[in-house]
N, C-alpha and C positions, 0 to 999 in steps of 0.2 A: 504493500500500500504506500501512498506517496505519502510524504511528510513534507506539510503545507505550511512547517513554525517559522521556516527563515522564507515564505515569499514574502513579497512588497503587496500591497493594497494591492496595486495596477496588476500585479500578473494574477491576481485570485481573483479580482473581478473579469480578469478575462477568459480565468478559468474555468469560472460561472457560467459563464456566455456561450462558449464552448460545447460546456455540459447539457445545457439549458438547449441549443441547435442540437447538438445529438440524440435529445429526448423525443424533440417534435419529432425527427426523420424516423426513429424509431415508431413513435406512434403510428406516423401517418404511414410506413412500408407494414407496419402489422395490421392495421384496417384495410390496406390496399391489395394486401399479399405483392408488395414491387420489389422491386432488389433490396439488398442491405446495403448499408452503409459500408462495409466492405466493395461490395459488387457498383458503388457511386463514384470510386475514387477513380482520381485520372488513372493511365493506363501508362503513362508516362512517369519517369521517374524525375521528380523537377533538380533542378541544376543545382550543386552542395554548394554553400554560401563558403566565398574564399575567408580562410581564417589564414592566422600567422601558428608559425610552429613555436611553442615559447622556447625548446632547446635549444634553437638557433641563435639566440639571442643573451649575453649577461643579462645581469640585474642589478640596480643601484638603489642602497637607502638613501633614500630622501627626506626634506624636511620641505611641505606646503604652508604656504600661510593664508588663509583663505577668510572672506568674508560673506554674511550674506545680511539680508534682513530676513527677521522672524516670522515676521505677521502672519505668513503663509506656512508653518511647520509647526509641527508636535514637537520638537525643540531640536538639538543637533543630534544625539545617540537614537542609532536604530531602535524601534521599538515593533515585534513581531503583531503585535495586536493595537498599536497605537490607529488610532481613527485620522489622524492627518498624518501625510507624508514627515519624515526628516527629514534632515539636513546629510546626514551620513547614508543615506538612501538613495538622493542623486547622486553624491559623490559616488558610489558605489556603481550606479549603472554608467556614470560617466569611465570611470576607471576601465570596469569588464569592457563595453562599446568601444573604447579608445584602444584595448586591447595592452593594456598597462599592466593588466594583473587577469590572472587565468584562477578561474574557479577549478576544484578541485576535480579531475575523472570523473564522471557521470551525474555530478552536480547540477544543477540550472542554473542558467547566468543570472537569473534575477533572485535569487536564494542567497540573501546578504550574509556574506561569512570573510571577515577579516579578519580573520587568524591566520587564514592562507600567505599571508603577505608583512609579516611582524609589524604589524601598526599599532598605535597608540596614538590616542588628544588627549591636546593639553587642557580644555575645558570641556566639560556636558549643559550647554545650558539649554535651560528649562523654553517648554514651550511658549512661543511668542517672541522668544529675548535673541535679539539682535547680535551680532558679533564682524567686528573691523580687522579684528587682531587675531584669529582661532588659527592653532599649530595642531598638525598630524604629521605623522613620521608614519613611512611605509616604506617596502622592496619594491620597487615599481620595471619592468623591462628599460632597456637599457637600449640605446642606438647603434650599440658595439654588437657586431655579429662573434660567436665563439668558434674559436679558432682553433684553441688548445684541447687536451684531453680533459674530458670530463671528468670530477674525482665524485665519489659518490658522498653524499652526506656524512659526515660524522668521520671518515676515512683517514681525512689528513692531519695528520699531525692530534689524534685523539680526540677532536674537536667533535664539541656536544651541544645538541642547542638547546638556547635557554624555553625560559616557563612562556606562559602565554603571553600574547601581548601586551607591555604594560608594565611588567614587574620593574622591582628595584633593581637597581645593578645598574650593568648593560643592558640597552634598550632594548628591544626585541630582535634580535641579531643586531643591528649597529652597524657601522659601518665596517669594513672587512672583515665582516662575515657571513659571507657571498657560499660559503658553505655550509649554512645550516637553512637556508630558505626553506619554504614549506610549497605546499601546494602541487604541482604538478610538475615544475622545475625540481627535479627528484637531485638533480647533482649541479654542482656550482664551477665554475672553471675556476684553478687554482691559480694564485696571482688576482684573479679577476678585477677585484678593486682599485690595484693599484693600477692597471693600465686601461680606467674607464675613460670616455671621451670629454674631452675639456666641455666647459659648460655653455661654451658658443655652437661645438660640434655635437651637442647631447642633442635629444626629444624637446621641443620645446613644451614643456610639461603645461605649461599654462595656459599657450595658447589651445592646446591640443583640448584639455579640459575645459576650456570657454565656451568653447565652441559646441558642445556637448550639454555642460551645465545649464538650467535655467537661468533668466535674464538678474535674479536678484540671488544670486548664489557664484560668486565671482574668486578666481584665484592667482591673488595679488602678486606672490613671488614664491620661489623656489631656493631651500637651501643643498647647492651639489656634495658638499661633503659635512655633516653634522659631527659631531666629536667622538672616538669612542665610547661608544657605553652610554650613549645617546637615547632619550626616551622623550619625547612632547611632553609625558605627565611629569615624571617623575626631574626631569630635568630642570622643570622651570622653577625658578624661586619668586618670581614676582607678576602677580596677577591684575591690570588694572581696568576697571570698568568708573561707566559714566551713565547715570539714570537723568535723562533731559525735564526740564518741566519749565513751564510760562509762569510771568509775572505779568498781571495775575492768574492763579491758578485755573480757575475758571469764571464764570461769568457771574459777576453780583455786581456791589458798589461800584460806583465809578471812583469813590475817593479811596485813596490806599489807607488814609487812617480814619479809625470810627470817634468822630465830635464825643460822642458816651463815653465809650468805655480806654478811650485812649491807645488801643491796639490797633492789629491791622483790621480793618475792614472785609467785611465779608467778600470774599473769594481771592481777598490780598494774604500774601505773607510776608513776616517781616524777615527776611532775608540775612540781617543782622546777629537776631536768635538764633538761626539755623546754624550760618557759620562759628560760633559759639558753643551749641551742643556740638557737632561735627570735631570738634577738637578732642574732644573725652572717648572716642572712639580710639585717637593714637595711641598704641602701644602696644603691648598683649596685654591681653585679656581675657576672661572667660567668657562666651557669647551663645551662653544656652540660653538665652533670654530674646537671642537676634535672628532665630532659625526656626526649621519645622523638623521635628526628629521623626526618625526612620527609625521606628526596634527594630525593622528586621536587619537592620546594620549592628546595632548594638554597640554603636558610637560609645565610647565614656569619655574621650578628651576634648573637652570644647575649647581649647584654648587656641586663640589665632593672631598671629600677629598686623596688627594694621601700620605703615608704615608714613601713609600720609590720606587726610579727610577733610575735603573744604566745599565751598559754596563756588560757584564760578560763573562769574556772566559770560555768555559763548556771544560772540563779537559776529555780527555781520547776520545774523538772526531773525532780527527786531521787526513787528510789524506796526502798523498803526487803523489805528480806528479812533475815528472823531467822540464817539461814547468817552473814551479816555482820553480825550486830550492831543491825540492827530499826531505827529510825526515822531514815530517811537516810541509809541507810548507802552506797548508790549513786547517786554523784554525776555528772552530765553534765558536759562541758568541750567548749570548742571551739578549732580554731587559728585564728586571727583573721588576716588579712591584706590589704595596702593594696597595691596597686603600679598603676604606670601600664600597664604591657601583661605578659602573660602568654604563656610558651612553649607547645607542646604538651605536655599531663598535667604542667606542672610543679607545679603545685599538690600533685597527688597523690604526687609524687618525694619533695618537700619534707615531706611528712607522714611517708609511709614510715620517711625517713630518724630524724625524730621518734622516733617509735615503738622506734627502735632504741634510740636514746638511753635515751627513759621504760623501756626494757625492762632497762635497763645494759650492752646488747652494745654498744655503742658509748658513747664519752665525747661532750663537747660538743666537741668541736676538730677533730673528724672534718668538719663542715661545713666551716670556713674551710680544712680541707686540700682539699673535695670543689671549692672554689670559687677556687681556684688553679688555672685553666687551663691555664698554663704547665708545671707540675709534672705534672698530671694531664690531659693532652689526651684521654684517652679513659675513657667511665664506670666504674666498677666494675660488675657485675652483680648486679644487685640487682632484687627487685620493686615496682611502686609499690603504693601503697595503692587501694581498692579505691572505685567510686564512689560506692556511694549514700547516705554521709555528705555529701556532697559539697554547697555549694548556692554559685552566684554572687547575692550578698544586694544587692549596690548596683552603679549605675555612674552615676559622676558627672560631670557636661558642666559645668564652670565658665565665667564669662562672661569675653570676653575674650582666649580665647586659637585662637588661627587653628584653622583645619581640618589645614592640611599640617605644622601643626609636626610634629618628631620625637615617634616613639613612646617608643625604645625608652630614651632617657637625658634625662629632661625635666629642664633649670635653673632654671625657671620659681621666683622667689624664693616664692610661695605653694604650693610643687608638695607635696604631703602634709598641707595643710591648706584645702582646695578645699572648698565647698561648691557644691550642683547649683543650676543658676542657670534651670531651666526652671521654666514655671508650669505645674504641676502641677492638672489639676481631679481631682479624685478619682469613683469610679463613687456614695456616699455623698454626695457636693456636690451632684452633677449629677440625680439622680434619687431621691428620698425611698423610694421602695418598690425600696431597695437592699436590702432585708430578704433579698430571694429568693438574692441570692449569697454572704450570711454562712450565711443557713442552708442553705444548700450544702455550703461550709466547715464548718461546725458538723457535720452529717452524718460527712464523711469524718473528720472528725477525732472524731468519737464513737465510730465503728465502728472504730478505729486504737485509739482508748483500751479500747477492751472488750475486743478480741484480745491488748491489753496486761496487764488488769488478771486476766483468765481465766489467762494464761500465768504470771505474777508466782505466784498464786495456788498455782496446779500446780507449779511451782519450790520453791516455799515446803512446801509440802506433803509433797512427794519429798526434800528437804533436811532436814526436821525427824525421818522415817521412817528409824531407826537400819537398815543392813544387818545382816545375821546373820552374825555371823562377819568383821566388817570392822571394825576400831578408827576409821579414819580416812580419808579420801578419796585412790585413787589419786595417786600422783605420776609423774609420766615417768622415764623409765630415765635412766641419769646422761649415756650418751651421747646422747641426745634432744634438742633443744632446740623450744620453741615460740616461733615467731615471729609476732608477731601483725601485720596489716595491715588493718586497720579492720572488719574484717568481723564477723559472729557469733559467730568461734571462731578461733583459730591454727590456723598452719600446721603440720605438725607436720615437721622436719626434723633433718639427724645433726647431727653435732658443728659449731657454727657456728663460722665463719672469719669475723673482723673484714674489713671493707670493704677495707681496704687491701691486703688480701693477696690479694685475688680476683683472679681474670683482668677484661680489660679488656677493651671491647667499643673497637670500631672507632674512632677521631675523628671525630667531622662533617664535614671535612674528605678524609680516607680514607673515609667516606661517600659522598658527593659526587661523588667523583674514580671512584671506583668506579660510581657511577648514569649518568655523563656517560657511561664508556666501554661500556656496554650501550646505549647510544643510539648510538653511533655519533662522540661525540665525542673529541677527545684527550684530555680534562678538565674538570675543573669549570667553570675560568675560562673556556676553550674556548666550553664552552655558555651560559654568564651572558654573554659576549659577542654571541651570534648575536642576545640578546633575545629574542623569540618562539622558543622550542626545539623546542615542537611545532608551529607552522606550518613552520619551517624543517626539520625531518625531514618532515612531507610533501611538502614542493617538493621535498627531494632523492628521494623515492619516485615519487614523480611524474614529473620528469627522469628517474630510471634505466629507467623505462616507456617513457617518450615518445623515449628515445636507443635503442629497438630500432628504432621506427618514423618517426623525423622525429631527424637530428642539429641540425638549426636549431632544432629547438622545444626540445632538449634544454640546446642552447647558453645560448636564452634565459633559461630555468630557471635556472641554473648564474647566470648575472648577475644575478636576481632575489634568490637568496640570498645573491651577495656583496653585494649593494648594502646588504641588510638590516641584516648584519653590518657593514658600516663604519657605517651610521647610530648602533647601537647603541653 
């Protein structure tokens, strides 16, 4: 039976389709008593689609840097059941299509499997969320035909290849190690690395993949030779994203400050406050208070280091509308942020919380209280802010510093002042009639500006157009409050209760303990113990099987998983 976990949406709904035409013809030859669907088929054998042989061909690790926007993805990592495309799902069909990397013997091209090819990303972001800066590292075929004798995997010189892609260490093979590739390239020619073709005389990796890729999924540059023991995750030490938002936030007041109550006005924030809280982020810290926890990871360190956090007006932005006051009067700003590794949606946590601040329901000091884990082991309930401001703009690989160091609290005396130590070729260096991917970009971002400046327009229009009978623009009830969270407009909610007052969602911890003991464990630690959690709850399912019908096999079982367990 075929095994349908690694297709893409697009080939299963056409696998539907397929199925769905082979029913009716079915029906209709068994009411009609006519041929089968066998006895339909041309008689002619159609002409085999020319493919490349990958043997003939090196291979070279690489380092991509790619960008796309979100709006249109269930976020960058494959996801077999996810309801919107990814981002690693075109790259993936662009890849096989372009004939860069070869799915394994009997596989289907559209059956996403990069293990084939030692890859690793440096970021997985979440659905909706944008990214300028996203690194992957893979073995991709090479422009160099193989000349030399083939040595078969593992052959030379002892050589073993490492864990899945991904791990600590060396990167997923790395670079010269053209003999441990996987997939179908069963043997690597020895030397291979060293005599691959300069990066003028290579595949032009980028164009080739543009051309392939969707119109908002683009790939900015190519690194030809990455460092030993080179990994996109594990290698980068500094992560930086930028969550965009207007001044004002959204549509209320026309004046920034409220006559009342002395703060910002409704749908203003005071920009000042933010930059202010935004400070209390620097440093390490603990930030189970800034994320959404996963038991089935069983996280226990939330410690991350933030290296820089501020408020930024983004220059050249600015729109205006006569409502506020006509030429410039709405201003872009972004929250800027530096850190070595990043929680689940803390990003988005940490904005929210922003927000509360620029909005005056919360002061500055509510942070270093939120970041006192001792005090506060479990979050407040709160919502985070919303994605598609969102974008991961850089990741940066400094030279020098190992693979396995720590992630999550780097001492490293240049840690917040790193620059990327990779050679960068760009798709503009490498191929002159790089015209066709700016005016690609050009396009989308024409057609973004025009939905812009049409809407602006009609804003402006409907604002200036006094109501009959209306002095001045609705305000919310007094028990109302809006609460704004990056989006198009606030939320509209009752009387808001400061942070602190709210109920408390679970600790990470009481998370945790709680996830283990629906597995079957006594606890967290319990299960962090066994190591492997889910092969170890299949051996014991397995054993409770096998002790109906064999107590020795059962036995054995039962010894397998303590054995595991003490290794651990």
């Amino acid at each position: 039976m075929t095994d349908y976990t690694r297709w893409t949406k697009e080939a299963l709904v056409q696998r539907i389709q397929e199925l769905e035409e082979q029913a009716v013809l079915t029906e209709q030859n068994g009411l009609s008593g006519g041929p089968t669907i066998s006895q339909l088929a041309p008689s002619t054998t159609p002409k085999p689609k020319k493919t490349i042989d990958p043997s003939r061909y090196g291979t070279r690790y690489i380092a991509l840097r790619i960008a796309y926007l979100g709006k249109r993805y269930g976020g960058f990592e494959y996801q077999p059941s996810g309801a919107l495309p990814s981002v690693e799902e075109e790259l993936w069909k662009a890849l096989v299509k372009a004939c860069l990397i070869f799915p394994e013997p009997g596989a289907a091209a559209h059956e996403v499997d990069f293990n084939i090819c030692e890859y690793s990303k440096c970021g997985r972001t979440d659905r909706g969320v944008s990214a300028f800066g996203q690194v992957v590292a893979l073995r991709v075929r090479s422009n160099r035909k193989r000349t030399a004798k083939v040595v078969e995997r593992g052959e030379e010189d002892g050589a073993e290849a490492d864990g899945e892609g991904g791990g600590r260490g060396r990167g997923p093979g790395g670079p010269g190690d053209a003999a441990t590739s996987t997939g179908p390239e069963a043997g690597a020619v020895a030397g291979e690395e060293s005599s691959l073709p300069l990066p003028h005389e290579e595949i032009q990796y980028g164009k080739v993949l543009n051309r392939l890729l969707p119109p908002d999924i683009r790939v900015l540059a190519w690194c030809p030779n990455p460092p030993p023991g080179f990994s996109a995750r594990f290698s980068c030490r500094e992560r930086r994203y930028r969550y965009f938002f207007t001044q004002p936030a959204y549509f209320g007041s026309s004046q920034p400050l409220s006559s009342a109550e002395g703060g910002p006005s409704d749908g203003w924030l005071d920009i000042d406050a933010m930059r202010t809280a935004a400070q209390h982020f620097v440093g390490l810290h603990d930030f189970r208070n800034f994320c959404k926890i996963d038991p089935n990871k069983q996280i226990t360190n939330f410690a991350r280091r933030i290296f820089d956090a501020d408020i930024v007006e983004v220059p050249g932005l600015h729109a205006s509308l006569d409502y506020y006051g006509g030429s410039s009067s709405i201003k872009v700003y972004s929250f800027d942020v530096r850190g070595s590794a990043f929680l689940w949606h803390q990003i988005r946590h940490m904005v929210a919380i922003l927000f509360l601040v620029g909005q005056g329901r919360e002061s500055a000091d509510v942070i270093p209280q939120l970041l006192d884990a001792s005090a506060n082991p479990g979050r407040p309930a709160y919502a985070m802010a919303e994605e598609g401001p969102l974008v991961l703009w850089d990741c940066i690989f400094p030279p020098a510093v190992p693979a396995d160091a720590p992630e999550a609290a780097i001492d490293h005396p240049d840690a917040g002042n790193w620059s990327d130590s990779l050679d960068w070729f760009t798709v503009a260096e490498e191929a002159p009639d790089s015209r066709m991917m700016l005016d690609g970009l050009w396009r989308g971002w024409h057609d973004a500006k025009m939905d812009e400046i049409l809407a602006n327009q009609l804003l402006n229009q409907v604002t200036k157009t006094p109501v009959p009978g209306q002095a001045q623009l609705p305000t919310p009830p007094a028990k109302k409050s809006h609460v704004y969270e990056g989006g198009s407009g606030p939320r509209l909610g009752g009387v808001y209760v400061p942070l602190m007052k709210r109920s408390r969602l679970a600790s990470p911890e009481e998370q945790n303990d709680k996830f283990a003991r629906t597995k079957g464990f006594a606890s967290s630690a319990a299960m962090r113990e066994v190591g492997n959690w889910r092969t170890a709850i299949r051996e014991m399912k397995e054993a409770e099987a096998t002790s109906r019908t064999s107590p020795a096999l059962a036995a054995e079982a039962e010894k397998r998983v303590s054995a595991q367990s003490e290794q651990s």
